[in-house]
C-alpha positions as a printed NumPy array, in Angstrom:
array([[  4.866,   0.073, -18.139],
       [  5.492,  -1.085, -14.478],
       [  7.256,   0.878, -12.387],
       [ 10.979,   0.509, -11.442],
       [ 13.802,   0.938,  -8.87 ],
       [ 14.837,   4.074, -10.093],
       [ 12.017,   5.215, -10.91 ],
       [  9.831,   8.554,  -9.297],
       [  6.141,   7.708,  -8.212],
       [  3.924,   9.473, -10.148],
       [  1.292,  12.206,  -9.426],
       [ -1.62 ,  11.091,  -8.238],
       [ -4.75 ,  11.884,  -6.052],
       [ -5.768,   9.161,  -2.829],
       [ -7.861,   8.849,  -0.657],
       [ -7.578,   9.002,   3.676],
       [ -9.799,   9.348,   6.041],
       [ -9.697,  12.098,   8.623],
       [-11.34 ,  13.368,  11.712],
       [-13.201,  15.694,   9.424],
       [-13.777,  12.672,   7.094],
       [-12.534,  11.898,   3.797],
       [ -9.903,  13.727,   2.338],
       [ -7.538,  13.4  ,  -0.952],
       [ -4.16 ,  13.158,  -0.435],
       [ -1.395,  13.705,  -3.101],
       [  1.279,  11.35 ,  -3.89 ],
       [  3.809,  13.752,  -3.988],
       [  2.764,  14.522,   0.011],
       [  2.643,  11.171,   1.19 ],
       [  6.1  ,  10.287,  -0.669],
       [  8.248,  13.29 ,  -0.692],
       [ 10.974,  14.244,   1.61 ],
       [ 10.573,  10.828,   3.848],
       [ 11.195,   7.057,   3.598],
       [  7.989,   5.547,   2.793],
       [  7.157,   1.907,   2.729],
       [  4.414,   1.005,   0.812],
       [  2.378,  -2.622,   0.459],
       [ -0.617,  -2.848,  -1.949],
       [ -3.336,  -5.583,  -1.715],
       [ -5.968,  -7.021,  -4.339],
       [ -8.777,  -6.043,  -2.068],
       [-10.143,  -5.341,   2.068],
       [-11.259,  -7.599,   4.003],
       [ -9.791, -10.963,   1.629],
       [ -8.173, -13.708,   3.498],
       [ -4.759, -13.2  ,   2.879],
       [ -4.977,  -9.208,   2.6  ],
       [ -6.578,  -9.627,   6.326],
       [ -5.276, -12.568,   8.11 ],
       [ -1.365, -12.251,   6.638],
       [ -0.764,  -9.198,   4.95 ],
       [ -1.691,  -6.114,   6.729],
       [ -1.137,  -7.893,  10.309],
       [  2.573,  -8.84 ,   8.934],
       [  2.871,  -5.044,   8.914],
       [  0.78 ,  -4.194,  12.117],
       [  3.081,  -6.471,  13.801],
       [  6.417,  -4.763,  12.432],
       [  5.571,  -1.172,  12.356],
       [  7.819,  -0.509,  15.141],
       [ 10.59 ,  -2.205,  13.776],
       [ 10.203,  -1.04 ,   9.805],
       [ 10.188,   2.892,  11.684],
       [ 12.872,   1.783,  13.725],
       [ 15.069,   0.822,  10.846],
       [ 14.353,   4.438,   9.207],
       [ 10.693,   4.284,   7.519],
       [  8.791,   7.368,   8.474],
       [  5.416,   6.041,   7.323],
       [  4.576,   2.629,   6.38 ],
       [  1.191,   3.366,   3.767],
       [ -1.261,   0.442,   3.155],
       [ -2.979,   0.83 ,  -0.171],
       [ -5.842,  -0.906,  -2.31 ],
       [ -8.141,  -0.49 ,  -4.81 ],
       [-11.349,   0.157,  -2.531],
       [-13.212,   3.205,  -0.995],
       [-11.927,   5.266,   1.444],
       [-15.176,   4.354,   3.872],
       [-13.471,   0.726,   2.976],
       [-10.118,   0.863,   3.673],
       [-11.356,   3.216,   7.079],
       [-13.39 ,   0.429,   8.116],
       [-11.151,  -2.284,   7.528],
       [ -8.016,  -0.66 ,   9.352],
       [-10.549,   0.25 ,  12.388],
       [-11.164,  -3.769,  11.971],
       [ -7.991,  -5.139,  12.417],
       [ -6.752,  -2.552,  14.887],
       [ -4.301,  -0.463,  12.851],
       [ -4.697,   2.602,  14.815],
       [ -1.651,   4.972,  13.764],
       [  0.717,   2.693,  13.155],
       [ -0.3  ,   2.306,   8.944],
       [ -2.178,   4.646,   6.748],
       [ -4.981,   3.408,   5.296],
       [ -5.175,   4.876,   1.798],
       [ -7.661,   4.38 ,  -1.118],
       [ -7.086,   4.621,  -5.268],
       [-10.967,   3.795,  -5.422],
       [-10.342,   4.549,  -9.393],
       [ -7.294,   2.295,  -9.544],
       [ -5.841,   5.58 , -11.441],
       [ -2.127,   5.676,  -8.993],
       [ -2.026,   1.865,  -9.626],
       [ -2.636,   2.14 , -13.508],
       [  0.241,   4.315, -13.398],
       [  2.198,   2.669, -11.522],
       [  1.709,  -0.207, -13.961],
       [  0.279,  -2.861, -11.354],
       [ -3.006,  -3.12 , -12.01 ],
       [ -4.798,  -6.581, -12.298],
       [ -7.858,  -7.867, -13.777],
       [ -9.908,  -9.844, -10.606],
       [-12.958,  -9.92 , -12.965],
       [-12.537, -13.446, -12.638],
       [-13.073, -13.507,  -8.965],
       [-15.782, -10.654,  -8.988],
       [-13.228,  -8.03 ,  -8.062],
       [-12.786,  -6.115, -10.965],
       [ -9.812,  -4.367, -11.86 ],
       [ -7.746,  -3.971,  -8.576],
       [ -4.066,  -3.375,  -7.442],
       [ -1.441,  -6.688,  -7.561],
       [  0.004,  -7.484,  -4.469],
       [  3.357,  -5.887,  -4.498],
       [  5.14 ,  -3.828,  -1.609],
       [  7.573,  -1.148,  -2.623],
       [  9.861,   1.195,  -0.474],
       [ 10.786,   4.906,  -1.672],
       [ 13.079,   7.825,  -1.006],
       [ 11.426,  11.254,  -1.555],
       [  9.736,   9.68 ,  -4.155],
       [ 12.131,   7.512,  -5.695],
       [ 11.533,   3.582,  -5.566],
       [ 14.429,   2.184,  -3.847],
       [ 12.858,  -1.662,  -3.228],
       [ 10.288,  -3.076,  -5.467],
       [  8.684,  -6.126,  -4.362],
       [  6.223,  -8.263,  -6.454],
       [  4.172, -10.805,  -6.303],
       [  3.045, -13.661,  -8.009],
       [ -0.675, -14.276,  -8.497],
       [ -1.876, -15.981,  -5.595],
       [  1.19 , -15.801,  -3.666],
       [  2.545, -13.692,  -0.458],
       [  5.905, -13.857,   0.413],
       [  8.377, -11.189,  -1.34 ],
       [  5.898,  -8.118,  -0.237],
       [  5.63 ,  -9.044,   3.935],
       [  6.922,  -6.971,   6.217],
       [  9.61 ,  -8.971,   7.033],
       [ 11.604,  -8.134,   3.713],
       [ 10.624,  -4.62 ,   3.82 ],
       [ 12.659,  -5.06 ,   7.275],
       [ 15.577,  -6.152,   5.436],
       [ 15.657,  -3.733,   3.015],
       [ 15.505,  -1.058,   5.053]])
């Protein structure tokens, strides 16, 4: 079952990378008692994950934390030494978290999983962006397969 407005993100264990190197993180710390906006990608270092998707949110950090988000979280279905690389890549710095579910397990229960088989990706997360209150879903955002438009930065900026 997918997720809802309404709804409280489940319990699960991430990935981050640290000074000390990687470390899991638990969804209840990275959602609870702040305004979180989340965006989810089918996999590193694709075209539209890198040249559109993250930058849209590189580009508006300042904005989305002026309008009240107190971490903006950028998650996929890859490694942690993935998502590390990739952020280091296209500059992120502090501005997003980089965050693995290498097992897909918080995006099977968040109920956007996708099959990428047919591309050679294997099961991965659907592009989707969501914002939450201490764990609550506030804005969901999905997208259609192939597309990026309702999960950019920019609406997260109106919804805040």
């Amino acid at each position: 079952m997918t997720i809802s407005v309404g709804d409280k993100i489940p319990e699960a264990t991430l990935m981050q990378m640290t000074g000390d190197g990687p470390a899991p993180v638990s969804s209840s710390d990275l959602f609870g008692g702040k305004k979180v906006v989340l965006f989810a990608v089918p996999g590193a270092f694709t075209p539209t994950c890198s040249a559109q998707h993250l930058p849209s949110y590189i580009d508006n950090a300042d904005a989305l934390v002026a309008k009240g988000a107190d971490s903006i979280v950028c998650m996929s279905v890859n490694d942690v030494f993935v998502m590390d690389a990739w952020g280091k890549d296209r500059g992120v710095g502090d501005k997003v978290q980089m965050i693995a579910d290498g097992n897909g397990d918080f995006t099977t229960a968040l109920g956007l999983g996708m099959d990428g088989s047919g591309f050679g990706l294997g099961q991965r997360s659907q592009r989707f962006s969501l914002i939450a209150e201490d764990g609550v879903v506030t804005h969901l955002n999905l997208e259609q397969g192939g597309e990026f438009k309702n999960s950019a930065a920019e609406v997260a900026l109106k919804q805040l």
